[in-house]
ROROPA-270968 format. One record per residue (C-alpha): x, y, z. Coordinates in Angstrom, 1 decimal. Layout:
N
       u       v       w
       X       Y       Z
...
***
This chain:
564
       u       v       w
     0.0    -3.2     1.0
     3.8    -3.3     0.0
     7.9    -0.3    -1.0
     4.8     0.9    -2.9
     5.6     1.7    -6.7
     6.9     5.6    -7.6
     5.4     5.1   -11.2
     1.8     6.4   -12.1
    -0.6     3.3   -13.3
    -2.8     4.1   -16.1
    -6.4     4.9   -15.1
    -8.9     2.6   -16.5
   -12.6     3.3   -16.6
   -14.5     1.5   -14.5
   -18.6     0.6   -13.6
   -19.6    -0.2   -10.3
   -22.6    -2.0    -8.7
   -23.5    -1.3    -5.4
   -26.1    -2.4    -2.9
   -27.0    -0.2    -0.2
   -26.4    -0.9     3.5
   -25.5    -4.7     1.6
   -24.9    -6.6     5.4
   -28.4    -5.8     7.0
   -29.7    -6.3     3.5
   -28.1   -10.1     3.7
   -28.9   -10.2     7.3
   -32.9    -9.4     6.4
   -33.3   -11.6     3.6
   -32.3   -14.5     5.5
   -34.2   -13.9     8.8
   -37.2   -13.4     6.9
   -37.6    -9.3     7.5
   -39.8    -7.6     5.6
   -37.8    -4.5     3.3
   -39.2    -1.9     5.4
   -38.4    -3.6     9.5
   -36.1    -1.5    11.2
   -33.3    -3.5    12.1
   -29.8    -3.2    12.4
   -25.9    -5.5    12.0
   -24.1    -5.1    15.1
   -20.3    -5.8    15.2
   -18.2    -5.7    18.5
   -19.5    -2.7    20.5
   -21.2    -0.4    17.6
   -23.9    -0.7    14.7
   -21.8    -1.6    11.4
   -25.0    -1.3     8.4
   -28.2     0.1     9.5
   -31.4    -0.5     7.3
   -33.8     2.7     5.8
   -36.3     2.5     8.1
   -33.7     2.4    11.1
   -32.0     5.5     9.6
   -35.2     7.5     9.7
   -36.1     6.0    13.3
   -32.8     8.0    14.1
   -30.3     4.8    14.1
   -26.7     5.7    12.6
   -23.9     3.8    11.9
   -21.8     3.8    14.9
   -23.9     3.9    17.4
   -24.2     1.1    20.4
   -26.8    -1.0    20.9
   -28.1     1.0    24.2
   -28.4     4.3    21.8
   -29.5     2.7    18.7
   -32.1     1.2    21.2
   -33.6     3.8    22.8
   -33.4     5.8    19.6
   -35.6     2.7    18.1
   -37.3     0.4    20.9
   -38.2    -1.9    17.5
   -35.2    -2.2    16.4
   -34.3    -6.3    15.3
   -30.2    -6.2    16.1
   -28.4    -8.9    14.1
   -25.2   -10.1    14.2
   -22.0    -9.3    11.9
   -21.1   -12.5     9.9
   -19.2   -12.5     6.6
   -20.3   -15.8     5.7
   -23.6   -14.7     5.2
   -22.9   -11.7     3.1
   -21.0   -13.4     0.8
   -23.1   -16.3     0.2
   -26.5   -13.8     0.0
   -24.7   -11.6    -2.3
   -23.8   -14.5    -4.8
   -27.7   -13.8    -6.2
   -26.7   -10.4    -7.0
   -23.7   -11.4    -9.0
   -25.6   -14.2   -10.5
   -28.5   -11.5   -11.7
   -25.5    -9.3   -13.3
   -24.0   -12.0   -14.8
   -27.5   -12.1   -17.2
   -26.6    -8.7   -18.6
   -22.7    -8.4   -18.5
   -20.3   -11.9   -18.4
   -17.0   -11.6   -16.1
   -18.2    -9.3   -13.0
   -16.1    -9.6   -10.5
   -16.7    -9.5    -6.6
   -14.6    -6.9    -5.0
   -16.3    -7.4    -1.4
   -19.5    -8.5    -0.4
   -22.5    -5.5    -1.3
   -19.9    -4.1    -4.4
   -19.5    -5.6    -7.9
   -16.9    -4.8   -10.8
   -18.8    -4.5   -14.3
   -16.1    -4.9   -17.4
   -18.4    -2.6   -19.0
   -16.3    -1.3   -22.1
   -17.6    -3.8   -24.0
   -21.0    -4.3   -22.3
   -21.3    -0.6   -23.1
   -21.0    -0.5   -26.6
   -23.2    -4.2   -27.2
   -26.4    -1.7   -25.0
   -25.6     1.8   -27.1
   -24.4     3.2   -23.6
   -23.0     3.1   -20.2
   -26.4     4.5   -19.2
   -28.0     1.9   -21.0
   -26.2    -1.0   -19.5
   -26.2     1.2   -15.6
   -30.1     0.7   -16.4
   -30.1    -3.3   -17.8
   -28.0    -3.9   -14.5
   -30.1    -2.2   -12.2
   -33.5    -4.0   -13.4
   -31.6    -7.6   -13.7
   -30.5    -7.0   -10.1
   -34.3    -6.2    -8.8
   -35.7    -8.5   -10.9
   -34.0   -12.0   -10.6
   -32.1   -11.2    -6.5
   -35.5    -8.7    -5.2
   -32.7    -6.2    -4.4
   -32.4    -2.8    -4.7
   -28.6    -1.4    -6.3
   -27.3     1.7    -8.0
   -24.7     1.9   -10.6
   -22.1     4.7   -11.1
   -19.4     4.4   -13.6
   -15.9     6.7   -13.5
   -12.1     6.6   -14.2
   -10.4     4.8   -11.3
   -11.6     2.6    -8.3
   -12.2     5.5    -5.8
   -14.5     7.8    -8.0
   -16.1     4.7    -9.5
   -17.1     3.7    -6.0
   -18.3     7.1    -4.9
   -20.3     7.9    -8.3
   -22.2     4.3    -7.9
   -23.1     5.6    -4.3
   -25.0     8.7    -6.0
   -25.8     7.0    -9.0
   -23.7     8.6   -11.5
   -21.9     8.7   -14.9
   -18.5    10.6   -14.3
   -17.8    11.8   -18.0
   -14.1    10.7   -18.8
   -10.7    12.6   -17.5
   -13.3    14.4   -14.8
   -12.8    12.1   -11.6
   -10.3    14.2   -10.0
   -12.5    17.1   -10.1
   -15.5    14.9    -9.2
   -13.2    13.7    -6.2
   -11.9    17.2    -4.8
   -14.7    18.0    -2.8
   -15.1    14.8    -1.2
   -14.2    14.3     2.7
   -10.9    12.5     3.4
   -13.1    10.0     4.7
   -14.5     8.9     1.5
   -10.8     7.0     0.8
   -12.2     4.3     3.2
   -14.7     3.2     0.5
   -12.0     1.6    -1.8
   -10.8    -0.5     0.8
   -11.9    -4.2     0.1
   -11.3    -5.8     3.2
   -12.6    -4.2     7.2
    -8.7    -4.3     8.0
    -8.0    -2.3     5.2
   -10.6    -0.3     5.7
   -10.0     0.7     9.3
    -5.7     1.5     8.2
    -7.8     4.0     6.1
   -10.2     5.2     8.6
    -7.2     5.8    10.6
    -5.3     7.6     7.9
    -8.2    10.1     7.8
    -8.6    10.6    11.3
    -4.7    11.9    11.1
    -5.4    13.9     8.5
    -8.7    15.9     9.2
    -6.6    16.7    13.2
    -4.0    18.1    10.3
    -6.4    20.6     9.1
    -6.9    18.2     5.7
   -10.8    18.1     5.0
   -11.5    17.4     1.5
    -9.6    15.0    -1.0
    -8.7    18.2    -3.0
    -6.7    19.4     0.0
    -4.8    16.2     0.8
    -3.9    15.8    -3.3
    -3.1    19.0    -3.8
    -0.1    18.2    -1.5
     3.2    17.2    -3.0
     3.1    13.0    -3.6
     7.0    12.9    -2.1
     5.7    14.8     1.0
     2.8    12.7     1.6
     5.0     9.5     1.2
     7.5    10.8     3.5
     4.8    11.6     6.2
     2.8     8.7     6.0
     4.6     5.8     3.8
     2.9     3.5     1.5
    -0.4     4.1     3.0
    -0.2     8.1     2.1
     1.2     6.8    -1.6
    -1.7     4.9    -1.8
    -4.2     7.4    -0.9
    -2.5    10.5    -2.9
    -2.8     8.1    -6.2
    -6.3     6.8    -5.5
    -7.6    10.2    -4.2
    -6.8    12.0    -8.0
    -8.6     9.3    -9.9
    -5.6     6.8   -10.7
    -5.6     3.3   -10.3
    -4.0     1.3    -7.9
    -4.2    -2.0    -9.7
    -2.5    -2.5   -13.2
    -4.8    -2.6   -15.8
    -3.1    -5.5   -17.8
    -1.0    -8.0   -15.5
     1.7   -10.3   -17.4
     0.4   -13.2   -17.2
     2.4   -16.5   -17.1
     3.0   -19.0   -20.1
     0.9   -21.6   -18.3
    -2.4   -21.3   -16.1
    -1.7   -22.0   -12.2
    -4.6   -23.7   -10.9
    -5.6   -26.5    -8.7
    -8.3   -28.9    -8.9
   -10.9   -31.0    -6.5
   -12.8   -34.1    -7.2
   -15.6   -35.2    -4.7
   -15.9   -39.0    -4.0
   -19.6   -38.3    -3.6
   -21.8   -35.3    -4.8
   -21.5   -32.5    -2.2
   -25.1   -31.6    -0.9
   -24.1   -30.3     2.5
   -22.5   -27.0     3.6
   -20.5   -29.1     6.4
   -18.8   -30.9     3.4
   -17.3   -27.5     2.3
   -14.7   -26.4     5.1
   -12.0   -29.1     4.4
   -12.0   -28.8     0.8
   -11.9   -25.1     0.8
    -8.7   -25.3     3.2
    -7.5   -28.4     1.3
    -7.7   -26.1    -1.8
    -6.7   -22.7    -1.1
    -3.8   -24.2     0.7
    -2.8   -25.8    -2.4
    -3.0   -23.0    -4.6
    -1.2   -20.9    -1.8
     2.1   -23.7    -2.5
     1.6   -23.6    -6.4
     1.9   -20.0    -6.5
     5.0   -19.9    -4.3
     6.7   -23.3    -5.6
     5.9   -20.8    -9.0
     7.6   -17.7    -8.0
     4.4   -15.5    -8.9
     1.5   -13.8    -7.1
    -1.8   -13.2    -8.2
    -4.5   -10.4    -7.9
    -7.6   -13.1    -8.4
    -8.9   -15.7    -8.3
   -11.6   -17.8   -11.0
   -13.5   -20.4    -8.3
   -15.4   -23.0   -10.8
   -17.7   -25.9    -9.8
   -18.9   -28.4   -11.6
   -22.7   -29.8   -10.9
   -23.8   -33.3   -11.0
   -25.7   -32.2   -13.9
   -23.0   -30.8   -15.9
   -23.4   -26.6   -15.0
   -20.2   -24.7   -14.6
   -20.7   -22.1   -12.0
   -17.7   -19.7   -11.5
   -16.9   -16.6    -9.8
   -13.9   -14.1    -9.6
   -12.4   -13.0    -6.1
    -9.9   -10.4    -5.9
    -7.2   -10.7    -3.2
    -5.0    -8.1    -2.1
    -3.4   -10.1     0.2
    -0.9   -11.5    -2.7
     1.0   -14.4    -1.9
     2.4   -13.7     1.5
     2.5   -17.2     3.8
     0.1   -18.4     4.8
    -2.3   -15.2     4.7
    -3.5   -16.0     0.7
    -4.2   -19.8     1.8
    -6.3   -18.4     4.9
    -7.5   -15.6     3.0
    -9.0   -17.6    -0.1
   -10.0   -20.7     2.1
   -12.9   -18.4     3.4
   -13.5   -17.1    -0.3
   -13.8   -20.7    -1.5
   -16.3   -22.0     1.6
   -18.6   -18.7     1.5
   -18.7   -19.6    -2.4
   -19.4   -23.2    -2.4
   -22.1   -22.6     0.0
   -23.7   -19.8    -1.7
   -24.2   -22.7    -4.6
   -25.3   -25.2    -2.5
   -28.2   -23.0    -0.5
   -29.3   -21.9    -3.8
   -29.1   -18.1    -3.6
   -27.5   -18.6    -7.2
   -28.8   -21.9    -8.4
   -32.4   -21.8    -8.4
   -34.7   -23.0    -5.1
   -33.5   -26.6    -6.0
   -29.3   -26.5    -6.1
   -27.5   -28.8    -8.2
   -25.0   -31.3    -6.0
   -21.4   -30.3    -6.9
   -18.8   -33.0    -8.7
   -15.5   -31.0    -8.9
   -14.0   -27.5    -7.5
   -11.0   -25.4    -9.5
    -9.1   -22.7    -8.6
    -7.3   -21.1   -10.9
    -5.0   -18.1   -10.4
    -5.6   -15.0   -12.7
    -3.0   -11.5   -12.6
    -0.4   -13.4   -12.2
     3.0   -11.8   -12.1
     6.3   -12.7   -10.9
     7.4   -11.7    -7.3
    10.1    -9.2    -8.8
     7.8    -8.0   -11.1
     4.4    -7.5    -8.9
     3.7    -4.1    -8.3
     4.1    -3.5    -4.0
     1.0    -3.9    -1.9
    -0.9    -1.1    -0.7
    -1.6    -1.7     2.7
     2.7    -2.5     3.6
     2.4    -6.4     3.5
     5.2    -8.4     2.4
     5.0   -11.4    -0.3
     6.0   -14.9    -0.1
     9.5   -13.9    -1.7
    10.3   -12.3     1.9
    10.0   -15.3     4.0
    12.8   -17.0     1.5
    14.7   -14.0     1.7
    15.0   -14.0     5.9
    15.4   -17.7     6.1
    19.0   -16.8     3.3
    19.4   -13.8     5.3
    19.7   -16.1     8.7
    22.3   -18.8     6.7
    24.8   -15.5     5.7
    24.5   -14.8     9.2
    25.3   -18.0    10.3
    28.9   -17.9     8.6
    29.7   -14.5     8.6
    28.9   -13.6    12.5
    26.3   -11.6    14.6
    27.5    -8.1    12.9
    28.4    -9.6     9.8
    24.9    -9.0     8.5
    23.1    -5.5     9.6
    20.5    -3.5     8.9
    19.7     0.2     8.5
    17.6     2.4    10.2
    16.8     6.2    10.4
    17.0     8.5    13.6
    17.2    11.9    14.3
    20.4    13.8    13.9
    22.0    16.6    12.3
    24.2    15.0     9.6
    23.7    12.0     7.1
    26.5    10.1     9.4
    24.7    10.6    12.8
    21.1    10.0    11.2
    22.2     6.3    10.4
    22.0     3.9    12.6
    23.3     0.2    11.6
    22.9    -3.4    13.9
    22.6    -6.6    14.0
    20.0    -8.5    11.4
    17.0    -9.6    13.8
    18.6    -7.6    16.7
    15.2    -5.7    18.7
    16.1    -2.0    17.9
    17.5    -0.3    20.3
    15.7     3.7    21.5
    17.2     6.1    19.0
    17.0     9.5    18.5
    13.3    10.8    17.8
    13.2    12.0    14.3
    10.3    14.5    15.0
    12.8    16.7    17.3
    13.5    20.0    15.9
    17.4    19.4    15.0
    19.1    22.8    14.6
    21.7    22.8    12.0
    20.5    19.8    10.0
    21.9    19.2     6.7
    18.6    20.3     4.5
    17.2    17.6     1.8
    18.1    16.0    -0.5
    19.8    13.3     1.5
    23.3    12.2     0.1
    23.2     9.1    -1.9
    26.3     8.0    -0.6
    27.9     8.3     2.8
    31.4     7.3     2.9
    32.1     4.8     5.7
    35.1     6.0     6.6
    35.3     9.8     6.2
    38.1    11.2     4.1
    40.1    14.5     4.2
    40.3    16.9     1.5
    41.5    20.1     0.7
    38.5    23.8     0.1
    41.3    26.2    -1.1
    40.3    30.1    -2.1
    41.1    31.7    -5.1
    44.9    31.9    -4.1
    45.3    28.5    -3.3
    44.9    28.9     0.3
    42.6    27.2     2.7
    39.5    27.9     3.3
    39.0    27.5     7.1
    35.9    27.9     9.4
    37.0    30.3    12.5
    35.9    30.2    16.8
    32.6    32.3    15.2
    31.8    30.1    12.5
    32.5    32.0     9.5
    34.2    30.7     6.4
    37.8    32.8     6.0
    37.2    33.4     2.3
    35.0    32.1    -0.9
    35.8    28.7    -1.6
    37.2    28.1    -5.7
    38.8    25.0    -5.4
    38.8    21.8    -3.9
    41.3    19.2    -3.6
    40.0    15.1    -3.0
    41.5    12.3    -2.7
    43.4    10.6    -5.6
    40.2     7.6    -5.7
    37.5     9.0    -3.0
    36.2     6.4    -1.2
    38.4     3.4    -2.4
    41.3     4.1     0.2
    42.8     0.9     1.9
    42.0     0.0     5.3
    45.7    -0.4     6.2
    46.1     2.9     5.8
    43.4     4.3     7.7
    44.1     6.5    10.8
    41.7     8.7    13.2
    41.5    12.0    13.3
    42.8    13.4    16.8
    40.4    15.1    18.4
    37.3    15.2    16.1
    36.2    11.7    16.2
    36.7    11.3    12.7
    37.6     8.7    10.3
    40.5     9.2     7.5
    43.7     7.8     5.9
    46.6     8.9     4.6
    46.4    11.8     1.9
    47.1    10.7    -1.8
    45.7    13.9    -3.5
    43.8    14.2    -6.9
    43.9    17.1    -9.0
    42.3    20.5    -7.4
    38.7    21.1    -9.0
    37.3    24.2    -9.8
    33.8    24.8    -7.6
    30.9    26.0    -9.4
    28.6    26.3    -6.8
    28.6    25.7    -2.7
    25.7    26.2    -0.1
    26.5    26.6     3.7
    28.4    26.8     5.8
    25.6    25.3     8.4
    27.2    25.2    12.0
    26.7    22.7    14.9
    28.0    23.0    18.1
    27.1    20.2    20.2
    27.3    19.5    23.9
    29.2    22.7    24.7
    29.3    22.1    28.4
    31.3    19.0    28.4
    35.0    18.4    27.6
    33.4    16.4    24.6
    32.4    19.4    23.1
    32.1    19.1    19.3
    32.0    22.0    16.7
    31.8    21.6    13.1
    30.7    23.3    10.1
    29.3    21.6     7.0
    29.2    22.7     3.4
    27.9    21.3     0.3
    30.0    21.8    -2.7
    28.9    21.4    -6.6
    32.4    20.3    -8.7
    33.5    20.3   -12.1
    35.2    16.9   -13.3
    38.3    16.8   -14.8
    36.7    15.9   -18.1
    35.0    19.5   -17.9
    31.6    18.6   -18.7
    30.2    16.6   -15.7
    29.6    17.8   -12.1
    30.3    16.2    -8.8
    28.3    17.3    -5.4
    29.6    16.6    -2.4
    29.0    17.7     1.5
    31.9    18.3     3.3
    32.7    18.8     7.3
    35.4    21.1     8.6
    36.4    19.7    12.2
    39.2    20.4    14.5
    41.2    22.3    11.7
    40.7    20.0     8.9
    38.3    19.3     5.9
    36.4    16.1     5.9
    34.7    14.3     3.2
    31.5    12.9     4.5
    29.3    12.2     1.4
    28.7    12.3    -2.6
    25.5    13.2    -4.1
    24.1    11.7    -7.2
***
């Protein structure tokens, strides 16, 4: 992304500015093609932006360059580059900029209008949607449509029909829409092909429409799918993803470029831009902080300040902002200099800043939404490999989950930076499992206790699995969980883990679920029967409750875990 964040983000309204089909837009304009040549961007193996005239020839997106061929002998095929989208699309941005100040590029083809303001200085959002649209036409020769909504995801999807979502209506705007409409708020093609894949699960799960997939349960959808299905499930109901206001930091982090000579020439541009994103990348670390954007300004030989916001979603991991932004900066600086925002006769360039903008610290930042990891997790392995160092191979582990029936055997602990070892499949059926919720704490070493009945006497589970009476009280350890290892000791035949008995008080239950029986590997001397019971206690102060899950092995009651 990025675990993601459990807490809702306030939805802001947003306007979007799209340009159809922008890459074979870019691609025409700067071969020359007239608006109405079929023709065609071709990335890898398939057609990735396909122009009007090739749609109606029968070309789709998709499609290889043998079918999109015979479907359209005239077809002009271009190739994908990146460099030339961005660098086009800086007229568009330029030609917005003459109606609203502060738009901000969210990929190459899509624009981000700060319209609440804009909105009120034209009388309306349709008013400024209609400013936008004849600036765009008028000063870049490009067609674009403008939709405004609550959240990214309906914003995006209204500007593709040309609409004006009335406030607190995107989710119901949203519900009808394919699964395959979350792909469109993805910035970056990475991104956007973790989403494409997301949707492909989900439409083979029966889940057509966005109203389907959010009508499902958000903790569900996290547990199937992670950070990913967090992200979708908030950005499929209309919410944002991205905080609306950022703490930003006391002082501005930026870094600045000088040119011994006027830059004229594109081949100037590559070094700087690595020379600069690579030092903004080691501010923002040496810092502590990430940013959402970045504000790239360059100063002309004749005293202009162009500038231009980037958004990156990429945070400050290493080394993927400095490569990230070092392809932002060059696409920019050479949009200036070939004069798609500048006029037909482009100022030379004196100076280059970058200056970081959403900044928040790396505790504080809210977690990525495609699962990447910030700069804070390189420090942390490199401290994680020192603690190693002195304490041992297993002196450091971590945690994984696998399939099993209890919390104990669903566990599985080794080394740090040990290759995992097969466990057991988590998808498998598991008869007997302990049902959610999951214990917050299992006790390392498990502990015996005491499930009396209402006469005092235990409670046992017999050869058929059946509780011999209702259990009323239950009888722990004087501190559960705290014993001493000296005075630890094994259970006999039950594989357990206990010590020696210093008893508490008995506690009256007030409620118990269970017993839920497992018999495992029956046909081996090993065999292994147990029954396990969750409990609800009252404290000894008589107003608070303790939950616990309990295991009855080999004769004895075993404490196993404690619930929040």
């Amino acid at each position: 992304m990025l675990s993601a964040s459990a807490g809702a983000v306030a939805t802001t309204r947003r306007m979007v500015l799209w340009v159809p089909d922008w890459p074979v837009a870019a691609a025409m304009r700067e071969s020359g093609l007239s608006a109405d040549a079929p023709a065609a961007v071709l990335h890898g193996r398939a057609m990735t932006a396909v122009s009007a005239a090739a749609r109606s020839a029968g070309v789709k997106r998709g499609n290889t360059k043998r079918v999109a061929q015979r479907a359209c002998p005239e077809l002009v095929i271009m190739h994908h580059d990146e460099g030339r989208d961005s660098r086009e699309f800086e007229a568009v941005a330029a030609a917005a900029e003459e109606v609203v100040a502060g738009v901000e590029i969210s990929r190459p083809g899509l624009l981000m209008i700060p319209a609440h303001g804009a909105a009120r200085f034209h009388g309306s959002e349709a008013a400024l949607a209609e400013a936008l649209i004849g600036a765009v036409a008028e000063l870049s020769g490009h067609e674009s449509l403008v939709g405004s909504a609550d959240g990214l995801l309906a914003a995006v999807v209204a500007a593709r029909s040309s609409l004006l979502v009335p406030p607190g209506e995107s989710r119901e705007f949203l519900s009808s829409a394919p699964v395959s409409t979350l792909a469109l708020a993805a910035m970056e093609r990475r991104q956007r092909e973790s989403v494409e894949d997301l949707a492909e699960v989900l439409i083979r799960l029966g889940i057509h429409t966005l109203g389907e997939f959010t009508a499902l349960p958000r903790k569900d959808v996290v547990a199937r799918f992670g950070q990913m299905g967090q992200w979708a499930h908030r950005i499929g109901v209309g919410e944002d993803v991205r905080p609306p206001v950022l703490r930003r930091s006391s002082d501005d982090i930026e870094v600045s470029y000088e040119f011994d000579e006027p830059a004229q020439r594109v081949e100037q541009l590559a070094a700087v831009a690595t020379h600069t994103a690579a030092q903004l990348d080691a501010a923002l670390l040496s810092a502590g902080v990430r940013c959402g954007r970045v504000a790239i300004a360059a100063r002309t030989d004749k005293g202009d300040v162009l500038e231009r916001v980037w958004r990156t979603d990429v945070g400050s991991r290493t080394g993927a902002f400095a490569r990230h932004m070092s392809d932002r900066v060059r696409w920019q600086l050479e949009g200036w200099l070939s004069g798609t925002s500048a006029g037909p006769d482009p100022a030379p360039l004196t100076s280059l800043t970058l200056t970081a903008q959403d900044v928040v610290a790396l505790g504080d930042e809210q977690a990525y939404l495609w699962g990447g990891t910030s700069g804070a997790d390189a420090r942390a392995h490199r401290s994680v490999e020192r603690m190693q160092a002195l304490l041992g191979a297993d002196g450091v582990l971590s945690v994984r989950e696998q399939g099993g029936r209890s919390p104990r055997d669903r566990m599985v602990t080794e080394p740090w930076g040990q290759e995992p070892r097969q466990g057991r499949a988590i998808s498998h059926p598991w008869p007997g499992r302990i049902p959610d919720p999951a214990p917050a704490t299992v006790l390392p070493l498990a502990e015996p206790l005491e499930v009396l009945d209402a006469g005092g006497s235990p409670v046992i589970v017999g050869r058929r699995l059946s509780m011999s009476a209702t259990p009323t009280w239950v009888r722990l350890q004087a501190e559960p969980g705290k014993a001493p290892h000296s005075a630890i000791a094994r259970h006999p035949s039950a594989g357990h883990v206990g010590q020696e008995s210093t008893w508490g008080p008995a506690r009256p239950v007030e409620a118990w679920a269970g017993p839920w029986p497992v018999v495992e590997r029956w046909w081996s001397d090993e065999s292994s029967r147990r029954a396990y019971l969750q409990l609800a206690l009252r404290e000894h102060d008589g107003a608070s409750m303790l939950a616990v899950l309990a295991a009855f092995s080999a004769g004895q009651w075993w404490l196993e875990a404690v619930y929040d």
